[in-house]
C-alpha positions in Angstrom: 2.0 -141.9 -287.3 4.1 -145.0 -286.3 6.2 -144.8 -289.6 6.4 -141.0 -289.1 8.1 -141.9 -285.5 10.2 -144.3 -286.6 11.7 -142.4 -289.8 12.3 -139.4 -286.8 14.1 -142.2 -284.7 16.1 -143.5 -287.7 17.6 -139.5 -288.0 18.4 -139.0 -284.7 19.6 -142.0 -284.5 22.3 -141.2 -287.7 22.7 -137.9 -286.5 23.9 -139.0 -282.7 26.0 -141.3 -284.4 27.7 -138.6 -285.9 28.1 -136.1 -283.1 29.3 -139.1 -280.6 32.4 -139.1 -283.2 32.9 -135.6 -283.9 33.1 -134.6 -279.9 35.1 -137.6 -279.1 37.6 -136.6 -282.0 37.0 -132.6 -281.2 35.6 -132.3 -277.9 33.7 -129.1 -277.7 36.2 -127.0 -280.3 34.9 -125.6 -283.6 37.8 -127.0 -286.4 36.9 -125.7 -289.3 35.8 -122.4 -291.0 36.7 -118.7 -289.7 35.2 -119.5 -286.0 38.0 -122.5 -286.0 39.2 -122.8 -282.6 35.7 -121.6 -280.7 34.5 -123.5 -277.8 31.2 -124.2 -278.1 30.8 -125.8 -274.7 28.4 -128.9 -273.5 25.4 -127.0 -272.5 23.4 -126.7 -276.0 20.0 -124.3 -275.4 18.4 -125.2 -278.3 18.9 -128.1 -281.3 21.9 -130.1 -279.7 22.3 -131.6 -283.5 23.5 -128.3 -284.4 26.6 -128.9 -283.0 27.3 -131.5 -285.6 27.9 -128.4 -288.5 29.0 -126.1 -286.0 32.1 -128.4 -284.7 32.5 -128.5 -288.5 32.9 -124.9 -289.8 29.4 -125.5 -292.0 26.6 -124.0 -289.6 25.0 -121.6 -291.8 28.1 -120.8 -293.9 26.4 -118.4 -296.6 25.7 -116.1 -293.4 29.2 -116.7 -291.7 30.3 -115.6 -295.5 28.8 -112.3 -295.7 29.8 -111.6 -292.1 33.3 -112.2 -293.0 33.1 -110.5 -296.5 32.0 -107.5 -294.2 34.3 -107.4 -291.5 37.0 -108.0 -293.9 36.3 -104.2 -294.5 35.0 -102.5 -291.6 35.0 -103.0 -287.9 31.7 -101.2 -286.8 29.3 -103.0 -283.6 27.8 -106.4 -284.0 23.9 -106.6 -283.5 22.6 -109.9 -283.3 18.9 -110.3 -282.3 17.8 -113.7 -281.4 21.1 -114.5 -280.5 20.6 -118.1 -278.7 24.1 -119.6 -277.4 25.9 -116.8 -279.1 27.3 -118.8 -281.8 27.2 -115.8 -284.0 27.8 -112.8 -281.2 30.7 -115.2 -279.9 32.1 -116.5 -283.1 32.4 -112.6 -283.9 33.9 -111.5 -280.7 36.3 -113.7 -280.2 38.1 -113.6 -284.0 38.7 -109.7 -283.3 36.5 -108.9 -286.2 34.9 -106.1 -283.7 35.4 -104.4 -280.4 31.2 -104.1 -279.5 28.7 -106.5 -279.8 25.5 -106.3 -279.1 23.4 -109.7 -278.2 19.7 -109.9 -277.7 17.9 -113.1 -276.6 14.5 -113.4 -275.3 15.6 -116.6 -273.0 16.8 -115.9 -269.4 18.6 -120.1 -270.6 19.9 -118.8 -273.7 21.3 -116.0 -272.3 22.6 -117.3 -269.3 24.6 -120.3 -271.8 25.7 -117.3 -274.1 27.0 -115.7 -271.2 29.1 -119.0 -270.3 30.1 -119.2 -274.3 31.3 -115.4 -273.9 33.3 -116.1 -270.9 35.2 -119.7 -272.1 36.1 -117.9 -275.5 37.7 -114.8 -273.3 35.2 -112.2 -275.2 33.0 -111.7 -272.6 34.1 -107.7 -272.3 33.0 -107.3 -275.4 29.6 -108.6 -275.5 26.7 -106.1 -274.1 23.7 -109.3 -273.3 20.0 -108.1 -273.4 16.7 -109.5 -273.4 14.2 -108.5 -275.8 15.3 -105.9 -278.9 12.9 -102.2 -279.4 12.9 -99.9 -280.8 14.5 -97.3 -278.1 17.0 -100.1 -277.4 18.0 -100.1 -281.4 17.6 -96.3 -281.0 20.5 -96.0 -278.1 22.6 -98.1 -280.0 22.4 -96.1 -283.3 23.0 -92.9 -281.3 26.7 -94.0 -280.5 27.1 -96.3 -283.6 25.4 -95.1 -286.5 26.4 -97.7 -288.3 26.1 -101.5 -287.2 26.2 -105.2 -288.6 22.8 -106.8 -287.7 21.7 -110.5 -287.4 18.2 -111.6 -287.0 16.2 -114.9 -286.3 13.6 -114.3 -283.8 11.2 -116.9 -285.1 8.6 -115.0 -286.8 8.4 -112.1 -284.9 10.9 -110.2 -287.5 8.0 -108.7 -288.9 6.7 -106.8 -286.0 9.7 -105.5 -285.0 10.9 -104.4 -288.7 8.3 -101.7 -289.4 9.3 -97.9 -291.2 10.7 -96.4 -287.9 12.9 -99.3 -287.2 14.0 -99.4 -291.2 14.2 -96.0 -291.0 16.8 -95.7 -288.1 18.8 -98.4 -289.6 19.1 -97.2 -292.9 22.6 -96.8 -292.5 23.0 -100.0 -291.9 23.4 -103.9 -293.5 21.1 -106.2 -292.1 20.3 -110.2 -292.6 16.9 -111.3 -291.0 16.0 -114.8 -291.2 12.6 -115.2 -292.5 9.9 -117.2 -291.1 6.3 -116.7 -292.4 5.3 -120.5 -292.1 5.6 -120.0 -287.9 2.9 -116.9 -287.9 -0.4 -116.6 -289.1 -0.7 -114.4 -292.6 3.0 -114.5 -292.8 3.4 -114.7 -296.6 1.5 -111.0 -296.8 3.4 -110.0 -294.0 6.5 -111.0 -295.7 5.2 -109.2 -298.8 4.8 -106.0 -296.4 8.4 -106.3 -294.7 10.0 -106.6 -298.3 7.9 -103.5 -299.8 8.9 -101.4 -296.7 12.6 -102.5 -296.8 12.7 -101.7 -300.6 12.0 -97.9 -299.2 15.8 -97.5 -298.0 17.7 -100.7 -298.8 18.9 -102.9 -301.6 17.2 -106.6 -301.2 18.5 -109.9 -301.8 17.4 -113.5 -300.7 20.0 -115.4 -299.5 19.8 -119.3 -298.7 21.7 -122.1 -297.9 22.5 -124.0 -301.2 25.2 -126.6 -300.9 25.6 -129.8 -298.3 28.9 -131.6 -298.4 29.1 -133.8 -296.2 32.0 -135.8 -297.9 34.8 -133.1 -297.8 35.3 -134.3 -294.3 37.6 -137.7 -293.8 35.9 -137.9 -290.0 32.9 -138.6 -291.6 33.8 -141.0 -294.5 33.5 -144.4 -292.6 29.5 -143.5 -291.8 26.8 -144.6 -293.9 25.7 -142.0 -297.1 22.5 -141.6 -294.7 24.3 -140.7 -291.7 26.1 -138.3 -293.3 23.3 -136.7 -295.2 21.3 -136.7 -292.0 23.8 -135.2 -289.9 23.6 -132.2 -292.1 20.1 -132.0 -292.5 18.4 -128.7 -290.0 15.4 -131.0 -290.1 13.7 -127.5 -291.7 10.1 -128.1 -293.5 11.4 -125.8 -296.4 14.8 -124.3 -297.7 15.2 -121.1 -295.4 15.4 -117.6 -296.6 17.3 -114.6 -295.4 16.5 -111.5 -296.3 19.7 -109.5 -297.2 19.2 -106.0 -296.6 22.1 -103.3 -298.0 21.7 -99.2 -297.4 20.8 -97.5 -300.5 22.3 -94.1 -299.1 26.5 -94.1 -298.8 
């Protein structure tokens, strides 16, 4: 236990290091990747570590990637379920890549610092902020926008909100839900379930994050191999997955 809690204090300790630097040299501005330029601002809802890749154009690339590969393309709404600070619904908003966004988030703090995000980023007229995604919600947004972009990471509960009618009505549609069956009880075979009901109307692929590179950055080169490496590290128990979802039907 005691080496378990120092080894925890060690990362933090490499990882505050790190984001010390990086908001003294960048203050609260993304300044690299496509959301370059984004304020992030100084209240953090949930992993304040985060901010670390975010500031640095890396948080979650591989999904930034496919939403930029899409938009590059199309301009239809932005659904993002489990949208925290807004990173995402913000990041989207505010590069023009789409006129509607839709942001779900389950906490009244989230939402309330998503709001803030919205407003210092000047996107806040384009961002429609709700609590908790159903059905009928998903339904009203599909009857004006048949087609939509949507992002999911709601912590396990993906698999009770993704059953056939919600599939179904999305069908249309390209979808990335982050999946979590080590947070719920019998969440392999309920993984196994969402991925043979998905298979029904959309092409599957499982994304994750491959690469960490901390030393393309020259603000980081004068830190420690560890402190770099840690600052990177999501402090996850396994390598993430994202379920890519792609309609079968044109």
């Amino acid at each position: 236990m005691l080496l378990k809690l120092l080894s925890q204090q060690t990362t933090e300790q490499s990882k505050l290091r790190v984001l010390e630097h990086l908001r003294y040299l960048y203050g609260d501005k993304v300044e690299y990747g496509p959301f370059k330029g984004m304020r992030l601002g100084f209240r953090v809802w949930w992993s304040k570590f985060d901010v670390i890749t975010k500031l640095l154009g890396v948080y979650e690339e591989h999904i930034v990637d496919q939403l930029r590969h899409f938009y590059s393309t199309s301009n239809v709404p932005f659904v993002d379920i489990g949208a925290a600070d807004g990173y995402f619904a913000v990041g989207v908003a505010q590069l023009n890549w789409v006129e509607k966004v839709f942001a779900f988030e389950i906490s009244p703090i989230a939402r309330s610092t998503l709001k803030e995000n919205a407003v210092r980023n000047n996107c806040a007229h384009k961002i429609d902020i709700g609590s908790e995604a159903t059905l009928d919600k998903m339904a009203g947004i599909i009857e004006t926008h048949p087609c939509v972009f949507v992002l999911v990471d709601i912590e396990g509960a993906e698999y009770e909100l993704f059953n056939d009618k919600l599939l179904d009505l999305l069908k249309h549609c390209t979808i990335i839900i982050e999946l979590h069956p080590r947070k719920i009880d019998d969440g392999w075979s309920k993984q196994t379930k969402l991925l043979e009901d998905a298979a029904k109307f959309f092409k599957a692929e499982i994304l994750i994050r491959e690469t960490y590179n901390p030393n393309m950055f020259k603000e980081l080169s004068e830190f420690s191999d560890d402190d770099r490496l840690m600052a990177f590290s999501e402090g996850r128990k396994a390598n993430a997955q994202w379920l890519l979802l792609r309609p079968i039907a044109p």
